[in-house]
Short mmCIF file of the C-alpha atoms (twelve columns), coordinates in Angstrom:
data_MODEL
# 
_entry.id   MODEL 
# 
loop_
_atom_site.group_PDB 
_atom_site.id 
_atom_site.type_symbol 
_atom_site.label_atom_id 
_atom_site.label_alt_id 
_atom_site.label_comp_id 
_atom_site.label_asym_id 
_atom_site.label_seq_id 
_atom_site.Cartn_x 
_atom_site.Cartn_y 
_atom_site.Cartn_z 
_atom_site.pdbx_PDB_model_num 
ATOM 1   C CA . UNK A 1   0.000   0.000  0.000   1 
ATOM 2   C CA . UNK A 2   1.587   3.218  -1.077  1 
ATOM 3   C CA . UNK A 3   1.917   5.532  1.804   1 
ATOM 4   C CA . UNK A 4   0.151   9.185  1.236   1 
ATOM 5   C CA . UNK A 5   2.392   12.404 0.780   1 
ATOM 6   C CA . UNK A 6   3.792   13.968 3.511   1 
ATOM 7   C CA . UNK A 7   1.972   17.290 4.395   1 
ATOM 8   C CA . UNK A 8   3.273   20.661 3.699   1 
ATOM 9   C CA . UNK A 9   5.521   22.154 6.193   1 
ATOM 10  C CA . UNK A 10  3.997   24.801 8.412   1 
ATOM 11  C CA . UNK A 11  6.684   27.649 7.282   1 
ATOM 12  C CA . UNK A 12  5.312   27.905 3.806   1 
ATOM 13  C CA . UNK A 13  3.411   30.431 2.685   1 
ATOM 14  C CA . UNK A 14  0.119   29.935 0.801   1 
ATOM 15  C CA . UNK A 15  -0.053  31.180 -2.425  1 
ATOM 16  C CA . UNK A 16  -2.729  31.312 -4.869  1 
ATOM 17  C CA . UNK A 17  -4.227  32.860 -8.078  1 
ATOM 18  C CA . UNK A 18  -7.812  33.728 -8.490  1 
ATOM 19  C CA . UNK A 19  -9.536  33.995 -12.080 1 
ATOM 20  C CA . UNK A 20  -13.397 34.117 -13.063 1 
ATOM 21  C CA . UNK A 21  -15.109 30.755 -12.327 1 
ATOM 22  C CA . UNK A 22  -16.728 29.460 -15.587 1 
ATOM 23  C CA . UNK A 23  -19.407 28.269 -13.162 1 
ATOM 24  C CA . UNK A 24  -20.468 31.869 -12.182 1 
ATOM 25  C CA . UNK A 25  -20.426 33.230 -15.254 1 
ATOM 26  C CA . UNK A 26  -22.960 30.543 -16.753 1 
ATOM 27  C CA . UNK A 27  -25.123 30.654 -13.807 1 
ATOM 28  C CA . UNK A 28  -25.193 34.637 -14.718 1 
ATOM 29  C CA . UNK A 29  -25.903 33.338 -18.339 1 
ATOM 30  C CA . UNK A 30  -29.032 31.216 -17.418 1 
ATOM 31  C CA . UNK A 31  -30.426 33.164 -14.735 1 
ATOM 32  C CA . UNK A 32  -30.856 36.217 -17.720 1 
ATOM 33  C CA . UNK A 33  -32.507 33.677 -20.203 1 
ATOM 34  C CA . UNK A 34  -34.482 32.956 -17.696 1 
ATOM 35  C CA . UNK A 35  -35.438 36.718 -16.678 1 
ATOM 36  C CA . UNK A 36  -38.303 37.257 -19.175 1 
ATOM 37  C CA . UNK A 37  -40.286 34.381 -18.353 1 
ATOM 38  C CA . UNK A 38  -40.114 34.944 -14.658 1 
ATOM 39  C CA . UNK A 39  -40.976 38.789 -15.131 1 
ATOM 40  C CA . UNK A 40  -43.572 37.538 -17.938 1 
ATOM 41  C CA . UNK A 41  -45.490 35.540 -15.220 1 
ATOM 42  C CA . UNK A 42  -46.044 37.830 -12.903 1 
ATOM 43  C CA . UNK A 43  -49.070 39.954 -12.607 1 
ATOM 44  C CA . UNK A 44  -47.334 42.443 -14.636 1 
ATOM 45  C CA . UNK A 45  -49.646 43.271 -17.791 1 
ATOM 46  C CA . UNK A 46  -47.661 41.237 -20.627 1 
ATOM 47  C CA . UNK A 47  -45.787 44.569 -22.871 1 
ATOM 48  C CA . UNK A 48  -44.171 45.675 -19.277 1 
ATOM 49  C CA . UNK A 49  -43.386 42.131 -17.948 1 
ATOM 50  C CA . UNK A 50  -41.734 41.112 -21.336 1 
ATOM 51  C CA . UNK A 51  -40.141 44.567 -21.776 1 
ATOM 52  C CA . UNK A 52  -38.900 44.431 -18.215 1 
ATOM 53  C CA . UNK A 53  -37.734 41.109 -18.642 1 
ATOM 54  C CA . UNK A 54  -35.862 41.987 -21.830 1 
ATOM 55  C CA . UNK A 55  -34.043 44.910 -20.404 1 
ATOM 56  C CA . UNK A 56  -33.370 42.294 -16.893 1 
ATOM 57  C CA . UNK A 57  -31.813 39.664 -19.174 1 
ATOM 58  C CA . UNK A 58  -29.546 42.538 -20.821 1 
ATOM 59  C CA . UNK A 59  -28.376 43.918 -17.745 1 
ATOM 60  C CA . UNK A 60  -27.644 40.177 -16.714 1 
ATOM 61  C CA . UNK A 61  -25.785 39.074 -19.550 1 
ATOM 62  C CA . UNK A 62  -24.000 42.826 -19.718 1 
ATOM 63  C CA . UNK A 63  -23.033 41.791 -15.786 1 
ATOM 64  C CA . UNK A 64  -21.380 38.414 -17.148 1 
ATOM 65  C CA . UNK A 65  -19.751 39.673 -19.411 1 
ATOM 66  C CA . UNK A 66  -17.866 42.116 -17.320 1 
ATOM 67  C CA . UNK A 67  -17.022 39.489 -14.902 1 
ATOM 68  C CA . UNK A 68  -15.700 37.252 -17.404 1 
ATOM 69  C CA . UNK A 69  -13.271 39.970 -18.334 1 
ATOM 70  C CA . UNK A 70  -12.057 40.807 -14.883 1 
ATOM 71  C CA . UNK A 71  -8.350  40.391 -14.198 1 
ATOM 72  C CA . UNK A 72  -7.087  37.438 -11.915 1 
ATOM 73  C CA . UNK A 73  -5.444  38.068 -8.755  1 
ATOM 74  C CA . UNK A 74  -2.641  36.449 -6.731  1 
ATOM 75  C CA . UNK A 75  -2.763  35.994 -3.236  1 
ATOM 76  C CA . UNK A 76  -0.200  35.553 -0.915  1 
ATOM 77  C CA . UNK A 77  -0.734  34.535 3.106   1 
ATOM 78  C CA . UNK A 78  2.885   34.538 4.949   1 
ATOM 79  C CA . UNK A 79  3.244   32.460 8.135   1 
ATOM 80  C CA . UNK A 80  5.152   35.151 9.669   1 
ATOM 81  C CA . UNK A 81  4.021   38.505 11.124  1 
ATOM 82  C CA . UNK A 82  4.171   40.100 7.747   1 
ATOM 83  C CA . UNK A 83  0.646   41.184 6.029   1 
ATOM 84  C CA . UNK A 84  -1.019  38.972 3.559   1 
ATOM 85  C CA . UNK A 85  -0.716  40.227 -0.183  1 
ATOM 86  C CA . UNK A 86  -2.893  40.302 -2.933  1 
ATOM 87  C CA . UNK A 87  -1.722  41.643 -6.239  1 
ATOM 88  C CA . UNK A 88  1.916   42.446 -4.360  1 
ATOM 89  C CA . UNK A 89  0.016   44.859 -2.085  1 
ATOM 90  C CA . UNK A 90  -0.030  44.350 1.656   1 
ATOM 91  C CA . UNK A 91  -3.787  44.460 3.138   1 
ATOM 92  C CA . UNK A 92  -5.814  44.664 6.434   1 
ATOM 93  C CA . UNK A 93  -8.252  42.176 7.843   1 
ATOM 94  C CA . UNK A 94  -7.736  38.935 5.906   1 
ATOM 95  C CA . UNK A 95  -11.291 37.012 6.334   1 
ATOM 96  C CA . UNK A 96  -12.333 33.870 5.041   1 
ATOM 97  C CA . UNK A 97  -15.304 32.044 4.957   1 
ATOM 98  C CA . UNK A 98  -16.516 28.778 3.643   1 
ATOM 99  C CA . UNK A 99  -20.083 28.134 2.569   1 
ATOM 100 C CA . UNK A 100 -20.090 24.689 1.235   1 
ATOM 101 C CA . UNK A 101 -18.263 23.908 -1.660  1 
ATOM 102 C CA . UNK A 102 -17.801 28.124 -2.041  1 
ATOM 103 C CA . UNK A 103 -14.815 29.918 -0.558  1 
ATOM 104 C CA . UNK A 104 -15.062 33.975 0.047   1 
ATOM 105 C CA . UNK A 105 -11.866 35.548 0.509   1 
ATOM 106 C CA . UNK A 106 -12.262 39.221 2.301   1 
ATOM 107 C CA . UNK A 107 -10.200 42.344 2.654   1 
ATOM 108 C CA . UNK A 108 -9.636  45.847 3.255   1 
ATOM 109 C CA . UNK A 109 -7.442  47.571 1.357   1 
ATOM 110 C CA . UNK A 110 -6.852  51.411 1.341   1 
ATOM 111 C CA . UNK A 111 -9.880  51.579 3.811   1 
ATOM 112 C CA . UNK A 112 -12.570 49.487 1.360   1 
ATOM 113 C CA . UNK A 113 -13.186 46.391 1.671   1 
ATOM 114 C CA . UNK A 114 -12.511 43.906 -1.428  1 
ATOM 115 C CA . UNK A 115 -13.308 40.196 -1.795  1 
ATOM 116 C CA . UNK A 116 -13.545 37.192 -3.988  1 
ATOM 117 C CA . UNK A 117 -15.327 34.299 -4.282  1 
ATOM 118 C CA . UNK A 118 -13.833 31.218 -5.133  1 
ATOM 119 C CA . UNK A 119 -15.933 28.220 -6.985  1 
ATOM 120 C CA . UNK A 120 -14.817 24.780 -7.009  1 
ATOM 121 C CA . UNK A 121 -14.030 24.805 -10.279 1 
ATOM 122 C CA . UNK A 122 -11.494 27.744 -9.354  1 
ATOM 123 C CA . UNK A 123 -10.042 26.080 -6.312  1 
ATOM 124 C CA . UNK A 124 -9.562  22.705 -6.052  1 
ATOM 125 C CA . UNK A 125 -9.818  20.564 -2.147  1 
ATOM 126 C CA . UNK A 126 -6.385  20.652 -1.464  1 
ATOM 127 C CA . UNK A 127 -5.709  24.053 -1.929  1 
ATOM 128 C CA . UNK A 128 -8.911  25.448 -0.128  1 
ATOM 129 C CA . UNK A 129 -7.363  23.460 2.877   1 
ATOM 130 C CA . UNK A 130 -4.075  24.608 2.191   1 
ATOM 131 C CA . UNK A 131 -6.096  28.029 2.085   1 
ATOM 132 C CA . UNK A 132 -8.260  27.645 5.293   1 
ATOM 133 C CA . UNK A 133 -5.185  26.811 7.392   1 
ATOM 134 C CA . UNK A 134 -2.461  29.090 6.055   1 
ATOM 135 C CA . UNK A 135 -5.254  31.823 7.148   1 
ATOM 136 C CA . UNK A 136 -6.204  30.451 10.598  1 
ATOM 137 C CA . UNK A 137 -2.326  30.453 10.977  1 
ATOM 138 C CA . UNK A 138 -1.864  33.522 9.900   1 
ATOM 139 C CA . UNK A 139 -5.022  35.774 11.758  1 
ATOM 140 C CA . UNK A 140 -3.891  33.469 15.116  1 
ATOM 141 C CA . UNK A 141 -0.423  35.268 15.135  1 
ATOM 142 C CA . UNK A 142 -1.407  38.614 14.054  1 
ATOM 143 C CA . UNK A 143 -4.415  38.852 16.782  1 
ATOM 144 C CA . UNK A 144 -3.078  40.412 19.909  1 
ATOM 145 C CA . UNK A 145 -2.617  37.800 23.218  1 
ATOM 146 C CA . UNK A 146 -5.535  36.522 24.403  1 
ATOM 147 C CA . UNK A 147 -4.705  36.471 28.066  1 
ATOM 148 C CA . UNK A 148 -4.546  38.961 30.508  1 
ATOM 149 C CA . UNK A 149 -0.760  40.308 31.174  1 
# 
């Protein structure tokens, strides 16, 4: 029986890119085709619930588009003190959270807060572990002690 790969060691960094998840931007793609014949069945009279519809599916498909063209990112999460990167650019408050099989990375940079969502298909198993615990690591040595002095 082959033995598994040893783990990572703890002193690496976690590094990672982020690009647009084909997922999302299909989702975005269906839910507009699907825009005027939810709009259409409401009690909307028919001209203003297809209209409306119409100009929902446009602005849904005009949203997809622009987040199909957004730029990647890198992120980088050191295991020292240092601040976590993304894009080479040190930032504050380094959140993440998991919602099932979707990953939100969160951040404040320049005093506004920036995030990005990960979908599976943008970030494998292994790497959202590798993700979850090089940023537990890294918020746990940043907070200040948590006892008394």
């Amino acid at each position: 029986m082959p033995r598994p790969p040893p783990s990572s060691p703890g002193s690496a960094p976690c590094q990672l890119e982020w690009h647009p998840s084909r997922w999302q931007y299909r989702a975005l793609i269906a839910m507009g085709a699907l825009m005027p014949w939810a709009l259409g069945s409401t009690d909307l009279p028919a001209p203003w619930g297809l209209a409306l519809g119409m100009v929902a599916m446009a602005g849904t498909w005009w949203e997809a588009r622009r987040y199909a063209r957004r730029p990647g990112c890198l992120f980088l999460i050191p295991v020292d003190d240092a601040p976590a990167q993304v894009d080479d650019a040190p930032v504050d408050e380094l959140q993440m959270r998991q919602r099932g099989p979707l990953v939100q990375l969160a951040w404040r940079y320049e005093g506004r807060r920036h995030w990005r969502l990960f979908w599976p298909d943008t970030l494998p198993q292994g790497q959202a572990r590798e993700l979850r615990l090089a940023v537990r690591a890294h918020c746990i040595s940043r907070s200040p002690p948590a006892v008394a002095p």
